[in-house]
PDB file with SEQRES, HELIX, SHEET and CRYST1 records, atoms N, CA, C and O in Angstrom:
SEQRES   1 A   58  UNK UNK UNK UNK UNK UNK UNK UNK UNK UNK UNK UNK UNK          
SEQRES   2 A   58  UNK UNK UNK UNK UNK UNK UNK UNK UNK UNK UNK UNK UNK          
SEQRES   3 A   58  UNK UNK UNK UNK UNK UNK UNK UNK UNK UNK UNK UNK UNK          
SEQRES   4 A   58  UNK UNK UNK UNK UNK UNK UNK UNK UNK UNK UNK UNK UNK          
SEQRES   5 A   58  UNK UNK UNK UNK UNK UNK                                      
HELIX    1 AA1 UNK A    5  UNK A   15  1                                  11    
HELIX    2 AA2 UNK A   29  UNK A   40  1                                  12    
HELIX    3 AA3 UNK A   48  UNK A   54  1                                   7    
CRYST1    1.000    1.000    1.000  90.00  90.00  90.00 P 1           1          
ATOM      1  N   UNK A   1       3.346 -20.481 -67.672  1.00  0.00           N  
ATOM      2  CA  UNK A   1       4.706 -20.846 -67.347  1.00  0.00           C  
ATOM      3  C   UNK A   1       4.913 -22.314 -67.705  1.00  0.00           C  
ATOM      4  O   UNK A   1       4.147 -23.277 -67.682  1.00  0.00           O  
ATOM      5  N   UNK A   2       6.160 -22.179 -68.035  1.00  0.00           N  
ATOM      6  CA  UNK A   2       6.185 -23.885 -68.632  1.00  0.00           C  
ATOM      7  C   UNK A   2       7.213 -24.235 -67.753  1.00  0.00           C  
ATOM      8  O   UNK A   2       8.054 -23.444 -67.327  1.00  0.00           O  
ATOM      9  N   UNK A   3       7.130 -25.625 -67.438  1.00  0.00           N  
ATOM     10  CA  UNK A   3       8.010 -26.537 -66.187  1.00  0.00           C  
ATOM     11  C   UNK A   3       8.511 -27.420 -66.936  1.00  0.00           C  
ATOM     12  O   UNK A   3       7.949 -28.012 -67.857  1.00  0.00           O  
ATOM     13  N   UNK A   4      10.244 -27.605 -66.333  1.00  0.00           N  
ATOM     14  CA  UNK A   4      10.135 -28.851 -66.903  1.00  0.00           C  
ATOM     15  C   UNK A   4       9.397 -30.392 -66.378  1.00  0.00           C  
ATOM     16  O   UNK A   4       8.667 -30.649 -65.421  1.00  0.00           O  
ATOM     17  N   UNK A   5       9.782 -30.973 -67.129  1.00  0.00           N  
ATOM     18  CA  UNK A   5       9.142 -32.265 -66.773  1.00  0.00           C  
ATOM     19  C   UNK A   5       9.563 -32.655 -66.037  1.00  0.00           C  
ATOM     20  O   UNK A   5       8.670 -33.035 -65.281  1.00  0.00           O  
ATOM     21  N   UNK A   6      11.384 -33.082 -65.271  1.00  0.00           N  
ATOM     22  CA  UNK A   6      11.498 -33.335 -64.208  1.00  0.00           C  
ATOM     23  C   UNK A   6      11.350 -32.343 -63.184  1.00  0.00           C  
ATOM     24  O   UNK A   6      12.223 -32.683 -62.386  1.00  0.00           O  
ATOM     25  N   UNK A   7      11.037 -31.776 -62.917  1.00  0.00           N  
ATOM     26  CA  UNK A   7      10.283 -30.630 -62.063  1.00  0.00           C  
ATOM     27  C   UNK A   7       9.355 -30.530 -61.834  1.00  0.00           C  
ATOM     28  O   UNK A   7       8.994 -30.030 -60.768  1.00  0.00           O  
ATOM     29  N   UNK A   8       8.522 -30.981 -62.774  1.00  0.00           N  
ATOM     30  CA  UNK A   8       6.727 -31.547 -62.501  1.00  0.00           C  
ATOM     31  C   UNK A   8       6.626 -32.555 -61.463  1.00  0.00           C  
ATOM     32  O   UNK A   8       5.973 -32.626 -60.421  1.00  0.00           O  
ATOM     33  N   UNK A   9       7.723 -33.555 -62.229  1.00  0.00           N  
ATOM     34  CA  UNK A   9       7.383 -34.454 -61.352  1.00  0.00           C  
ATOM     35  C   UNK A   9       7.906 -34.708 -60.265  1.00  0.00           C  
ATOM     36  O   UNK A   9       7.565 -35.721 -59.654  1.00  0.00           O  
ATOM     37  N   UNK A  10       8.816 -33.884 -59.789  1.00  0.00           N  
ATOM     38  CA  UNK A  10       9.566 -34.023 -58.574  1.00  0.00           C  
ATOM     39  C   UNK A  10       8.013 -32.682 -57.435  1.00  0.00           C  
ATOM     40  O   UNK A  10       7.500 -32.877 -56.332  1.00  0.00           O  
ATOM     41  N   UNK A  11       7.852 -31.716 -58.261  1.00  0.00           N  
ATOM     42  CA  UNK A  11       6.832 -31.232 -57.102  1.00  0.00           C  
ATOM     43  C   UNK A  11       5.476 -32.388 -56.991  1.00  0.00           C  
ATOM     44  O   UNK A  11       5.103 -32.681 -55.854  1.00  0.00           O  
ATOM     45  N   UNK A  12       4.839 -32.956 -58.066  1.00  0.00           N  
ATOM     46  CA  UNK A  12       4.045 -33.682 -58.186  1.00  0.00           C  
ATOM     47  C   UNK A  12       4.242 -34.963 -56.693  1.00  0.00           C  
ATOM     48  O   UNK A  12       3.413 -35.339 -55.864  1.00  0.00           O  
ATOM     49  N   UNK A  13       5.374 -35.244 -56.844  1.00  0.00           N  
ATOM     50  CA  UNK A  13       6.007 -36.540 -55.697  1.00  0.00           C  
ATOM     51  C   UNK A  13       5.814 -35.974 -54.406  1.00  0.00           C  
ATOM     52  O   UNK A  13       5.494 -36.616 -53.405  1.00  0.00           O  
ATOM     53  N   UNK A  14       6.085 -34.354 -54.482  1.00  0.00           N  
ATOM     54  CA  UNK A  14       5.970 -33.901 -53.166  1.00  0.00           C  
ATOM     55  C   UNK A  14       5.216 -33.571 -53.023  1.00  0.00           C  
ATOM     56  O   UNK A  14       5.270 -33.100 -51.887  1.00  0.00           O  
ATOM     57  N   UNK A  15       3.757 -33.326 -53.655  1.00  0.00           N  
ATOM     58  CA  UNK A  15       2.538 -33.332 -53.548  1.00  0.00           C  
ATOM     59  C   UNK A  15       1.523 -34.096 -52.688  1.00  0.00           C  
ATOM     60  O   UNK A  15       0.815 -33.874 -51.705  1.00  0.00           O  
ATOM     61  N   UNK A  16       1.860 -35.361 -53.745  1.00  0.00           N  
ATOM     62  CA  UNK A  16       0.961 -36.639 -53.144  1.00  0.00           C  
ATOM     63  C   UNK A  16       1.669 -37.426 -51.676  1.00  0.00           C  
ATOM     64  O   UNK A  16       1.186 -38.378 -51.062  1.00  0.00           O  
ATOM     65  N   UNK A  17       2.989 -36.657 -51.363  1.00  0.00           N  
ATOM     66  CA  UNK A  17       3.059 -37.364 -50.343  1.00  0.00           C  
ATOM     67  C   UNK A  17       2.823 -36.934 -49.165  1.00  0.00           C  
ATOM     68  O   UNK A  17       2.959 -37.573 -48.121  1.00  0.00           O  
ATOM     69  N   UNK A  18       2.331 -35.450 -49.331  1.00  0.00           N  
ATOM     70  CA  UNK A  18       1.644 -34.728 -48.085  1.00  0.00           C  
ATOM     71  C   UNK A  18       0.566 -35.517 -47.837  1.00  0.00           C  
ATOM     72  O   UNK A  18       0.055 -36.354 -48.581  1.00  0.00           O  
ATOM     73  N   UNK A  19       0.236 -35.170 -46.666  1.00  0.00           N  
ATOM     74  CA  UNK A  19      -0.986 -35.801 -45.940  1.00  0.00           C  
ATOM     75  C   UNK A  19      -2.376 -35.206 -46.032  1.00  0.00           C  
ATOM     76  O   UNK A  19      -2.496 -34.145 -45.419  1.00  0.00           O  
ATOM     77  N   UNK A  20      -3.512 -35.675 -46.696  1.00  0.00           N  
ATOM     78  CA  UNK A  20      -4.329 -34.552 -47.351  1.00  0.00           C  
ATOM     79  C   UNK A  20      -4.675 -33.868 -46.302  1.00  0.00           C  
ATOM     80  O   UNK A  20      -4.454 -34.432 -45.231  1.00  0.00           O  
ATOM     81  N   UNK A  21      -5.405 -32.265 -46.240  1.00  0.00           N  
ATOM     82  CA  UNK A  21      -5.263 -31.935 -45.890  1.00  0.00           C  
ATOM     83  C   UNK A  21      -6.724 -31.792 -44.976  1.00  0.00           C  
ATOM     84  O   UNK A  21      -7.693 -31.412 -45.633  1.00  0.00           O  
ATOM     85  N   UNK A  22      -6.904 -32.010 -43.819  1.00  0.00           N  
ATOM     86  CA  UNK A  22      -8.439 -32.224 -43.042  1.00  0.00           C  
ATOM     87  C   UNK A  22      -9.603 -31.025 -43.025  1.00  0.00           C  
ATOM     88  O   UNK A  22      -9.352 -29.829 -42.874  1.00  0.00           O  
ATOM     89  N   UNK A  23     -10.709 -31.506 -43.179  1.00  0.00           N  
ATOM     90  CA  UNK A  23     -11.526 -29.935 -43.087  1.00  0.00           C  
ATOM     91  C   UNK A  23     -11.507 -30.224 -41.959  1.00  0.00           C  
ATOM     92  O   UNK A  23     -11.214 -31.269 -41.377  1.00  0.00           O  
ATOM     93  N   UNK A  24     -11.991 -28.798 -41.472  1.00  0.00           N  
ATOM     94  CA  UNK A  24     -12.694 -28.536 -40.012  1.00  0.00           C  
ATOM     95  C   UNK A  24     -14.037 -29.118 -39.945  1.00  0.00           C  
ATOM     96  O   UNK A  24     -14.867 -29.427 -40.800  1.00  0.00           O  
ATOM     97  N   UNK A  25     -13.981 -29.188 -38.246  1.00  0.00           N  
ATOM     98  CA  UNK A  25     -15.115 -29.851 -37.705  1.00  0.00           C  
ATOM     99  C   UNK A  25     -16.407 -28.969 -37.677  1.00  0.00           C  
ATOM    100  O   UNK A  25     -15.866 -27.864 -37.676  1.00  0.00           O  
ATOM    101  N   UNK A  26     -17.053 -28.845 -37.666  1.00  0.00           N  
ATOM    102  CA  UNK A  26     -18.726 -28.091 -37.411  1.00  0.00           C  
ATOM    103  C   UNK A  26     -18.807 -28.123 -36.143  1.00  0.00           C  
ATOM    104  O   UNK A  26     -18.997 -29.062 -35.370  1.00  0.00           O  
ATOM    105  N   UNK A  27     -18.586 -26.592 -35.914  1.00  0.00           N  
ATOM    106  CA  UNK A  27     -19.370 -26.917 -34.189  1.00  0.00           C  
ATOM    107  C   UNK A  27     -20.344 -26.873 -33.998  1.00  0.00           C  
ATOM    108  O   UNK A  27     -21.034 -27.264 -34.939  1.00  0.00           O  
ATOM    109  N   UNK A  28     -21.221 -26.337 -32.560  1.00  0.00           N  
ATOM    110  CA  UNK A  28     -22.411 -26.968 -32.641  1.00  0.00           C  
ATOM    111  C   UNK A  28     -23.008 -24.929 -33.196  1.00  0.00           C  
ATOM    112  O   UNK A  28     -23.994 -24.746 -33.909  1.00  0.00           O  
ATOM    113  N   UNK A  29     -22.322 -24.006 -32.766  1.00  0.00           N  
ATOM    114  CA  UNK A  29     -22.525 -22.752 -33.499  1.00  0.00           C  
ATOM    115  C   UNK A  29     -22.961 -22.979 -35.359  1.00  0.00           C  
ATOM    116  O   UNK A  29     -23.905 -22.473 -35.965  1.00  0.00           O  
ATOM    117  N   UNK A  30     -21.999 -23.813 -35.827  1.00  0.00           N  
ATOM    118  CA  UNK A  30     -22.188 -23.811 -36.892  1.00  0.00           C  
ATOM    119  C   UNK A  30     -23.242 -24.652 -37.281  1.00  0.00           C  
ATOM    120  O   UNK A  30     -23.707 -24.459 -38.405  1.00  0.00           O  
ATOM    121  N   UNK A  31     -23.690 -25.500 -36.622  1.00  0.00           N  
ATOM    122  CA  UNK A  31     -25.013 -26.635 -36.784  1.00  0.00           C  
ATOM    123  C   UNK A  31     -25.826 -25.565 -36.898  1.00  0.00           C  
ATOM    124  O   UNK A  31     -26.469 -25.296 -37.913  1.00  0.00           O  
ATOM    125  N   UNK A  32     -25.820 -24.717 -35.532  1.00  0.00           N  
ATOM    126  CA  UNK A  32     -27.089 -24.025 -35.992  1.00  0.00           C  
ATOM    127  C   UNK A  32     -27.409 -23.199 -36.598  1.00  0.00           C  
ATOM    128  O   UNK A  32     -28.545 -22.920 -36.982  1.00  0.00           O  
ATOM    129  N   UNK A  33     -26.239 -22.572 -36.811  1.00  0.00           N  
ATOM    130  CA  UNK A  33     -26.275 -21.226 -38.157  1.00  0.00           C  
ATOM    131  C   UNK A  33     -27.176 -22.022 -39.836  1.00  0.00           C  
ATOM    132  O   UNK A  33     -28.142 -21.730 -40.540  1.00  0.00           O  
ATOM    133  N   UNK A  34     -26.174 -23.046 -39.797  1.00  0.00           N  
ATOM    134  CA  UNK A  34     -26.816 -24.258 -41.345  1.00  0.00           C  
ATOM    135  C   UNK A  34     -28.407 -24.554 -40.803  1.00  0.00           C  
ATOM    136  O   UNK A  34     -29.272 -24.499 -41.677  1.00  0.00           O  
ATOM    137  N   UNK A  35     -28.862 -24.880 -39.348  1.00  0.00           N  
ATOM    138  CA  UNK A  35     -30.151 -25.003 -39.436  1.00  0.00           C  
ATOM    139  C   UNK A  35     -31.077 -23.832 -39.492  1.00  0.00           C  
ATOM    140  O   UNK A  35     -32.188 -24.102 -39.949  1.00  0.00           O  
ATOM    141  N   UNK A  36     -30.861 -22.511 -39.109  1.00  0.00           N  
ATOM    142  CA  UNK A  36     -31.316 -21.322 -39.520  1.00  0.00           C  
ATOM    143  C   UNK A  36     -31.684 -21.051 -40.885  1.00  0.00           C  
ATOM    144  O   UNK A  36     -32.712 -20.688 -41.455  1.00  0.00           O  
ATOM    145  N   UNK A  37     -30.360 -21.383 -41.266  1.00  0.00           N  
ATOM    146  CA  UNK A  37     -30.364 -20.692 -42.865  1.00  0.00           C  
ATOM    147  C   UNK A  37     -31.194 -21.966 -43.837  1.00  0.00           C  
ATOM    148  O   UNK A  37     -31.929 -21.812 -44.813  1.00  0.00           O  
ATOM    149  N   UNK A  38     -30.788 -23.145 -43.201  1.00  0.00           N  
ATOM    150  CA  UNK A  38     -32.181 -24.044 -44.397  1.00  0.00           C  
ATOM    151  C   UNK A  38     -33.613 -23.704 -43.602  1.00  0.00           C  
ATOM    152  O   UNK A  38     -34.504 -23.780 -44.448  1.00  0.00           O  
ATOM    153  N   UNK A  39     -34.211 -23.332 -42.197  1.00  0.00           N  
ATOM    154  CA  UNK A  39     -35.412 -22.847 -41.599  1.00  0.00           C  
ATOM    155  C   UNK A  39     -36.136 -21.508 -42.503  1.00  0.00           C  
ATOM    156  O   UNK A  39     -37.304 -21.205 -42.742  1.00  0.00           O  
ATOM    157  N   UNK A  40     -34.957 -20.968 -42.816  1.00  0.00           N  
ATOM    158  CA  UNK A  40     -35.047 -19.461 -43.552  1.00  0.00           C  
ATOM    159  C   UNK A  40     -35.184 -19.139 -44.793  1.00  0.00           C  
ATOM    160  O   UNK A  40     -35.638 -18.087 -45.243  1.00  0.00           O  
ATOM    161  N   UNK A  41     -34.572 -20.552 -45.665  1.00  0.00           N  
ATOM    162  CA  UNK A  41     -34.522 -20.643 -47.033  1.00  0.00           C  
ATOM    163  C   UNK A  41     -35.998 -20.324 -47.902  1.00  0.00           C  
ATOM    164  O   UNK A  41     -35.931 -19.713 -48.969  1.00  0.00           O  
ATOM    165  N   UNK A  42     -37.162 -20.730 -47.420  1.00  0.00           N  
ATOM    166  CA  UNK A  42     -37.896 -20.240 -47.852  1.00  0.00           C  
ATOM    167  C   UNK A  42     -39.009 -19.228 -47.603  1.00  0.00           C  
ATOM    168  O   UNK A  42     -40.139 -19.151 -48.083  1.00  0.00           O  
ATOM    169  N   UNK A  43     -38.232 -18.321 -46.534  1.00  0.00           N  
ATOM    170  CA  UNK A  43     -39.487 -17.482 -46.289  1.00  0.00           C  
ATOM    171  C   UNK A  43     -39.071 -16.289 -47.407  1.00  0.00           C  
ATOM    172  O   UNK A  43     -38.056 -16.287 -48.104  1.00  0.00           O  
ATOM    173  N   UNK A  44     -40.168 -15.249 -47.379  1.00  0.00           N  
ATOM    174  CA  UNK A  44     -40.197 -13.875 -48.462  1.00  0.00           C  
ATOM    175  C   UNK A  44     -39.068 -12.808 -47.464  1.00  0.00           C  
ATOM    176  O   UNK A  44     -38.698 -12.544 -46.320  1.00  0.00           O  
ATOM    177  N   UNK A  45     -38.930 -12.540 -48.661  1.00  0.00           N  
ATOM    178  CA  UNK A  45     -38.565 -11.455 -47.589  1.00  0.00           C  
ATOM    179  C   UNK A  45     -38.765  -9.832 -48.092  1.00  0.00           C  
ATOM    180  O   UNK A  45     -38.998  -9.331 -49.192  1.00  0.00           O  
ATOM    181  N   UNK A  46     -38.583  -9.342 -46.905  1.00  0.00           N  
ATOM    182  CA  UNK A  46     -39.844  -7.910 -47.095  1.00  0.00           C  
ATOM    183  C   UNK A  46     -38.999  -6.802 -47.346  1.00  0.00           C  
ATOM    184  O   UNK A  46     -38.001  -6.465 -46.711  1.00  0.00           O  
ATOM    185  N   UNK A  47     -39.655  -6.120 -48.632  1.00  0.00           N  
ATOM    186  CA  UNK A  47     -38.712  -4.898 -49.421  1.00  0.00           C  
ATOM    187  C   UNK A  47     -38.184  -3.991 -48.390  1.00  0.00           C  
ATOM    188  O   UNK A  47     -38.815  -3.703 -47.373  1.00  0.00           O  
ATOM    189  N   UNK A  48     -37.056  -3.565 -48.666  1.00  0.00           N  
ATOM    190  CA  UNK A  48     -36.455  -2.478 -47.722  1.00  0.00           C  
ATOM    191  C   UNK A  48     -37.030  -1.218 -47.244  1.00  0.00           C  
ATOM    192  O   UNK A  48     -36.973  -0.696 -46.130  1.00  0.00           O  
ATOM    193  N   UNK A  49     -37.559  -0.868 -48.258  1.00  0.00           N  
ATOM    194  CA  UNK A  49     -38.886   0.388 -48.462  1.00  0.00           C  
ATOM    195  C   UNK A  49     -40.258   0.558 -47.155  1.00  0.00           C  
ATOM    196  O   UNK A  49     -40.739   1.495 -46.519  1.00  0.00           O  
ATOM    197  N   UNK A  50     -40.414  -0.459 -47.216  1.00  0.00           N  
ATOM    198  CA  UNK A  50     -41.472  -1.332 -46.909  1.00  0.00           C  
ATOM    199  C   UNK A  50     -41.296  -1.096 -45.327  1.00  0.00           C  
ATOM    200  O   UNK A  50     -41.958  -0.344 -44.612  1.00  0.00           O  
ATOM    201  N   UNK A  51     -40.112  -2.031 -44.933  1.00  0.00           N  
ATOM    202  CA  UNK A  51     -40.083  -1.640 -43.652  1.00  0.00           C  
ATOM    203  C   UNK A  51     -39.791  -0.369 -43.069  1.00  0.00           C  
ATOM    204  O   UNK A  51     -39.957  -0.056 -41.890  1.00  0.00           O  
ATOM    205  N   UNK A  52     -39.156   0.630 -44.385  1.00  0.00           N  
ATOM    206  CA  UNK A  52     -38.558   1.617 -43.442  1.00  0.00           C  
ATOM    207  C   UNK A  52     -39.944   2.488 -43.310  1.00  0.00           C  
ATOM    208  O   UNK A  52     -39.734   3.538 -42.702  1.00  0.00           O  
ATOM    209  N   UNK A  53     -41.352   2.312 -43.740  1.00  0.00           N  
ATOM    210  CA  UNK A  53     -42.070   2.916 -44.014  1.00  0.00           C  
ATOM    211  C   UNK A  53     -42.716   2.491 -42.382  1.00  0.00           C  
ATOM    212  O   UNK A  53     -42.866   3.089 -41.317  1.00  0.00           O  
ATOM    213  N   UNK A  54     -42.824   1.926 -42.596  1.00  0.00           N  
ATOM    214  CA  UNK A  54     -43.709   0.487 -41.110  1.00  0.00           C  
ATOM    215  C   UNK A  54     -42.932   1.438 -39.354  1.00  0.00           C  
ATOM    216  O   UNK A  54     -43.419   1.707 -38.256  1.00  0.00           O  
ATOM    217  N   UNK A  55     -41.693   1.622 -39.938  1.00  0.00           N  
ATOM    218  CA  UNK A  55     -41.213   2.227 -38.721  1.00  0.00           C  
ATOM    219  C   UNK A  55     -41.048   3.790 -38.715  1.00  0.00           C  
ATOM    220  O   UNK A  55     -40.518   4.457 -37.826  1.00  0.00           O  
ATOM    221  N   UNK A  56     -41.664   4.284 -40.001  1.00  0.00           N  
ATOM    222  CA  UNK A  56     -41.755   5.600 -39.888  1.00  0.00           C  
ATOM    223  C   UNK A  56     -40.613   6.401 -40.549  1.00  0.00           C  
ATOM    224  O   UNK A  56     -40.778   7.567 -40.905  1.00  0.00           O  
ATOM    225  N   UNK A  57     -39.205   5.597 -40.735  1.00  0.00           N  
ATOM    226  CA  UNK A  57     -38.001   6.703 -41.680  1.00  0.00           C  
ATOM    227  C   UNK A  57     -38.365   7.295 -42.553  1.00  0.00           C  
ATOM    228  O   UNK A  57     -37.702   8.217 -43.027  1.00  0.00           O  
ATOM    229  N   UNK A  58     -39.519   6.930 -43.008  1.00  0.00           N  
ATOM    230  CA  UNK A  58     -39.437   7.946 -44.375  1.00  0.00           C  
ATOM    231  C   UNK A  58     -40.690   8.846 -44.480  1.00  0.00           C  
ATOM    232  O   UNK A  58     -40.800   9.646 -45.410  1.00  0.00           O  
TER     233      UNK A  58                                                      
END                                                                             
């Protein structure tokens, strides 16, 4: 789609004069979900097969 140019720049004006816009805060749920998942980052993890065998499904 093509704009005109004063139209660019009139949304452009109304762009930058919004107030950027804030991330959210981290709660402390989310601290620990991020410390799980880097705790977790390097373990193996065990074929699906594998376990269903260990508990007998198959």
């Amino acid at each position: 789609m093509i704009v005109p140019e004063k139209d660019y720049r009139e949304l452009k004006a109304k762009a930058d004069a919004r107030p950027a816009r804030k991330t959210r805060r981290l709660t402390a749920q989310d601290k620990g979900d991020i410390a799980e998942a880097k705790r977790r980052e390097n373990e193996s993890a065990r074929p699906y097969a594998e376990l269903r065998k260990e508990l007998g499904l198959e």
